[in-house]
C-alpha positions as a LaTeX table, in Angstrom:
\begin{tabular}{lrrr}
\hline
Residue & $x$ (\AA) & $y$ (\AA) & $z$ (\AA) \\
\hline
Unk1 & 0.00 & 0.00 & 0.00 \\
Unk2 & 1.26 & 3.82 & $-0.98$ \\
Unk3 & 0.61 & 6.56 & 0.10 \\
Unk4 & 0.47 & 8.52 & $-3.36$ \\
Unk5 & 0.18 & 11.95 & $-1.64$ \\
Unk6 & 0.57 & 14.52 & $-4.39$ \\
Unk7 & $-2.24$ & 12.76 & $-6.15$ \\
Unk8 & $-4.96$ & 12.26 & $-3.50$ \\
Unk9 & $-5.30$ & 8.72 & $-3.31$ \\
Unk10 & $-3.92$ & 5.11 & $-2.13$ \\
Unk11 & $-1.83$ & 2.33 & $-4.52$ \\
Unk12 & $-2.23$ & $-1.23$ & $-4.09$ \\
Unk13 & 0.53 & $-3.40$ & $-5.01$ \\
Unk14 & 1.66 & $-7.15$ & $-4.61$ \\
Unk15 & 4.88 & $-7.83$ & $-3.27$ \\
Unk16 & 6.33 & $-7.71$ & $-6.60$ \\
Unk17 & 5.49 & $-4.50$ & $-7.41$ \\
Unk18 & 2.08 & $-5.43$ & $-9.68$ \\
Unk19 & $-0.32$ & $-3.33$ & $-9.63$ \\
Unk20 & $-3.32$ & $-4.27$ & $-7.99$ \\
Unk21 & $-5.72$ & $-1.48$ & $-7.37$ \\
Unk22 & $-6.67$ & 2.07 & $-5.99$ \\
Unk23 & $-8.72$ & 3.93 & $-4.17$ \\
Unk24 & $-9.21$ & 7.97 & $-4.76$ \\
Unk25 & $-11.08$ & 11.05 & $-5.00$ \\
Unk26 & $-9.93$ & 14.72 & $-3.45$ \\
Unk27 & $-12.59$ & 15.47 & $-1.45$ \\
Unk28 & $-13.35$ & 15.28 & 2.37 \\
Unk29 & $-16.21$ & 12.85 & 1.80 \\
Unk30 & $-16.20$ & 9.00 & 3.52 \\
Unk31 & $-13.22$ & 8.19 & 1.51 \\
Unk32 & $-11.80$ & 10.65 & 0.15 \\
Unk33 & $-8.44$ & 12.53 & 0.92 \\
Unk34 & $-6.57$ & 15.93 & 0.71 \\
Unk35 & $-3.04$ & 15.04 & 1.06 \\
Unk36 & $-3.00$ & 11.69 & 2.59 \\
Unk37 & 0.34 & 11.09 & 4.62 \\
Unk38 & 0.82 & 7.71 & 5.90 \\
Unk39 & $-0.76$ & 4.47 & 5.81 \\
Unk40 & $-0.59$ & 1.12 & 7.54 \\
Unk41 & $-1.94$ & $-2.03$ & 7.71 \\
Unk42 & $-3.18$ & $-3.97$ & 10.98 \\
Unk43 & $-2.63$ & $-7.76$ & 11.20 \\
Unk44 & $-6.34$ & $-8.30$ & 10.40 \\
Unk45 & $-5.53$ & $-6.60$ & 7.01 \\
Unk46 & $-7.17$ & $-3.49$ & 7.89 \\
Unk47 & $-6.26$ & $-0.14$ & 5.88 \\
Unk48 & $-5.76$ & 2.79 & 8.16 \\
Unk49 & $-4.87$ & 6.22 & 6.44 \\
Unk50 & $-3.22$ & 9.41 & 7.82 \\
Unk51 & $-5.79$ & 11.60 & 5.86 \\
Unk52 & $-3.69$ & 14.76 & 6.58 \\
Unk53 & $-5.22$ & 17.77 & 5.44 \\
Unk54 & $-8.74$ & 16.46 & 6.81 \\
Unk55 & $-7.07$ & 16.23 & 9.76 \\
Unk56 & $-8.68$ & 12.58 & 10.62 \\
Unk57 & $-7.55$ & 8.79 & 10.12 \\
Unk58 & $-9.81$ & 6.55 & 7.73 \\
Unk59 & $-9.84$ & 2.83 & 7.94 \\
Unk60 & $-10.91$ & 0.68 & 5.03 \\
Unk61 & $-10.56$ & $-2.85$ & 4.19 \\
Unk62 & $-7.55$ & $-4.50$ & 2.23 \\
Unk63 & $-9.96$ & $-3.83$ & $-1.50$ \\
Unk64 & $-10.20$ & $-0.09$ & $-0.38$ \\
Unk65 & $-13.93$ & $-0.92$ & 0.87 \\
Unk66 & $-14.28$ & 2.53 & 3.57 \\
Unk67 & $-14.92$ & 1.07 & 6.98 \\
Unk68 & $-15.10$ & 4.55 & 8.92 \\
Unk69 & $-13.35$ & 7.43 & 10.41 \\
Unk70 & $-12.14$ & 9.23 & 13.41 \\
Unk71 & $-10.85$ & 12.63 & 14.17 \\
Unk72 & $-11.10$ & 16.61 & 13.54 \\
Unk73 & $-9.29$ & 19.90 & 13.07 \\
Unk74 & $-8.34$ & 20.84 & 16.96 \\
Unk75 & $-6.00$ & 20.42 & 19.63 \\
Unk76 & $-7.96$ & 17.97 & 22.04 \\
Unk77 & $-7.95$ & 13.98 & 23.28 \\
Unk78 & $-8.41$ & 12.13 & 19.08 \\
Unk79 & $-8.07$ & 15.30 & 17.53 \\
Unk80 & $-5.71$ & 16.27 & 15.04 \\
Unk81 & $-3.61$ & 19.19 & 13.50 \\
Unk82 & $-2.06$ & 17.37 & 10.31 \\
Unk83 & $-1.32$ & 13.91 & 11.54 \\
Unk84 & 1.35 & 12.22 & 8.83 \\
Unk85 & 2.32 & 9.24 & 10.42 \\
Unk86 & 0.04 & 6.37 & 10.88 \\
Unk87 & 1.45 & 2.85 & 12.48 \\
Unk88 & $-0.60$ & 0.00 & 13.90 \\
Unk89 & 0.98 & $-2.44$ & 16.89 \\
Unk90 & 0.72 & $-6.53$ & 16.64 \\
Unk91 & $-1.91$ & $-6.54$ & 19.19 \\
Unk92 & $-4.21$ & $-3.80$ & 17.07 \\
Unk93 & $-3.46$ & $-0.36$ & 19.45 \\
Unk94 & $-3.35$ & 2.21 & 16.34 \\
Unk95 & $-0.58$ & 5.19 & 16.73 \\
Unk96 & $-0.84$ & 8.79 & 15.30 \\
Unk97 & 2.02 & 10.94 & 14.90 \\
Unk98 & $-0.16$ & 14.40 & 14.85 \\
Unk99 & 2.29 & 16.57 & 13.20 \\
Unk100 & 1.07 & 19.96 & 13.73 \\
Unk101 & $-0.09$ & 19.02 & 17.48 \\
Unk102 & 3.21 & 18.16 & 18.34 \\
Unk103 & 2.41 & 14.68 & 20.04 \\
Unk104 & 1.67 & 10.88 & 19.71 \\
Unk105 & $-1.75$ & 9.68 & 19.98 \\
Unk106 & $-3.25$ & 6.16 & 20.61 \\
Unk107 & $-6.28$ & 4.68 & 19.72 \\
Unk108 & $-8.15$ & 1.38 & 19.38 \\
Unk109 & $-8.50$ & $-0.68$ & 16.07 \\
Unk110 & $-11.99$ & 1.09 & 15.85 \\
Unk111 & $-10.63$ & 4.64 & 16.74 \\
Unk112 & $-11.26$ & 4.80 & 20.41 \\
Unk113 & $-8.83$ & 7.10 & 22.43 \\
Unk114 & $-6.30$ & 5.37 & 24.70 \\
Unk115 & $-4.09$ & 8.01 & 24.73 \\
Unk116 & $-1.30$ & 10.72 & 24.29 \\
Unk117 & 1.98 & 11.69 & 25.18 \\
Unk118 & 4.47 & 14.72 & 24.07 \\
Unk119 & 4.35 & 17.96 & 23.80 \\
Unk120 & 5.96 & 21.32 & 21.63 \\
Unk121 & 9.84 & 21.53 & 22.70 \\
Unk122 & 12.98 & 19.72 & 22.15 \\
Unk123 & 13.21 & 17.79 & 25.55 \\
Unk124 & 13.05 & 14.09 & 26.01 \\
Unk125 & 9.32 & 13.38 & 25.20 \\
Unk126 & 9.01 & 16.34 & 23.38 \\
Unk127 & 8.58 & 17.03 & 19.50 \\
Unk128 & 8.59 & 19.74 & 16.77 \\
Unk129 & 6.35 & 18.01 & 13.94 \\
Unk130 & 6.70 & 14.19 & 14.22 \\
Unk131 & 5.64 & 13.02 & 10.98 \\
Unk132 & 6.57 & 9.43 & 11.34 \\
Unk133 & 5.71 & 6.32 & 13.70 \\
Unk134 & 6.34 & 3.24 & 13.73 \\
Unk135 & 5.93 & $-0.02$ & 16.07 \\
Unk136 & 8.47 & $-3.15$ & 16.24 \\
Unk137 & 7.24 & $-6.60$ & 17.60 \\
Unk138 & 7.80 & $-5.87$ & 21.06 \\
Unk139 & 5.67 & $-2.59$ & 20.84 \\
Unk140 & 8.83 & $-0.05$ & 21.38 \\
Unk141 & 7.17 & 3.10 & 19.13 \\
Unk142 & 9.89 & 4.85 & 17.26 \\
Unk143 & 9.20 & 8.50 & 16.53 \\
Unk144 & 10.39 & 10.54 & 13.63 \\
Unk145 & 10.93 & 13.41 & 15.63 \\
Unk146 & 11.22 & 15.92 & 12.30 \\
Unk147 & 12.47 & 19.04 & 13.40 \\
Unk148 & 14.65 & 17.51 & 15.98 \\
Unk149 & 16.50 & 16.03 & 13.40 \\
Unk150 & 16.00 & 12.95 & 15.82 \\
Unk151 & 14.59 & 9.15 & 15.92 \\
Unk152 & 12.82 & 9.00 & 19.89 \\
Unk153 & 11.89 & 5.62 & 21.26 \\
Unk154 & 8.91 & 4.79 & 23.45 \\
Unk155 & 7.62 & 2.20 & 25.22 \\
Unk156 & 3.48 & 1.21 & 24.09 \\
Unk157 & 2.16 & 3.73 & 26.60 \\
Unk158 & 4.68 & 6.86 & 25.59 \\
Unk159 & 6.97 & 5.93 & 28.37 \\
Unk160 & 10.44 & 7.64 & 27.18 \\
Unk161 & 13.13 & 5.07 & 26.04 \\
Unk162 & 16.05 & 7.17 & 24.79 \\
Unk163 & 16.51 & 9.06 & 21.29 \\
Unk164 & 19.12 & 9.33 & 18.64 \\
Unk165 & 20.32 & 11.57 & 16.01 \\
Unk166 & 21.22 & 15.32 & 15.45 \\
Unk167 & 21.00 & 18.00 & 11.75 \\
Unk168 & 23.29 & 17.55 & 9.87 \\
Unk169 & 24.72 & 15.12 & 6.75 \\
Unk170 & 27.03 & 12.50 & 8.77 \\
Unk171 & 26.60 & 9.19 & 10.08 \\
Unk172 & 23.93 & 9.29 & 12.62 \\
Unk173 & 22.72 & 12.43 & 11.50 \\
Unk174 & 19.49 & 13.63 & 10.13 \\
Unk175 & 17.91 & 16.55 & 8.07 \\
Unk176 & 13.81 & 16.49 & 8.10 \\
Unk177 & 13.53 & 12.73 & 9.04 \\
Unk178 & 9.93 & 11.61 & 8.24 \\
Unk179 & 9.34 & 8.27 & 8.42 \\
\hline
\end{tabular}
């Protein structure tokens, strides 16, 4: 699955790079997108979409069928300002990387909020527009911290792990990581 941003919509393909289907419209309609950002897909097969500039996430099934929605412009508990990053844990626990809110978010498969952690700065725990997440087996998130120039690392429930990277060009360094 791909995130084609620029052109609204999302990409199907198999493993082997066939092309296998799409789903698309600009619009803010039940499946439509401005700008979507991230996607991911849950162990059930489930679709979830960081639907950026409508400032929700949509879930649909594997074919693109839309399942439903969750979210709104504003700064409160499963709200969003931008979100870009969309990442889904083994045991189904969704996580948003809302960009322009400066913070992680966590939700059920079905969109209920569990969660948040993070805040504006450059502290541990902090961000400045995280526009990627992602989960490994164990459930450690990793944050693309973006204008920290750093990778942060979290346990399931935003507890702070540690962090890595700085700006710049070198080894271990990082200019706008996203994802």
């Amino acid at each position: 699955y791909v995130a084609d941003t620029g052109n609204h919509r999302i990409r199907r393909f198999s493993a082997t790079g066939e092309y296998l289907g799409q789903w698309d419209s600009l619009g803010s309609g039940d499946g439509q997108f401005h700008w979507p950002g991230g996607v991911a897909v849950a162990p059930d097969g489930t679709v979830y979409v960081a639907d950026t500039d409508n400032h929700r996430i949509q879930r649909f099934s594997a074919t693109g069928g839309y399942l439903g929605q969750w979210g709104s412009l504003d700064s409160g508990d499963g709200k969003f300002s931008g979100p870009d990053g969309v990442a889904v844990a083994p045991d189904g626990t969704v996580y948003v990387a809302d960009t322009d809110n400066h913070c992680i978010q966590r939700f059920s498969a079905t969109g209920g909020y569990l969660g948040q952690w993070g805040s504006f700065g450059s502290g541990d725990g902090q961000f400045k527009a995280p526009e990627g997440v992602a989960v490994a087996p164990d459930g450690t998130v990793y944050v693309a911290d973006t204008r920290n120039y750093r990778i942060q690392r979290f346990s399931a429930t935003g507890g702070y792990l540690g962090q890595w990277g700085s700006f710049g060009s070198g080894d271990g360094q990082f200019n706008w990581p996203s994802g």
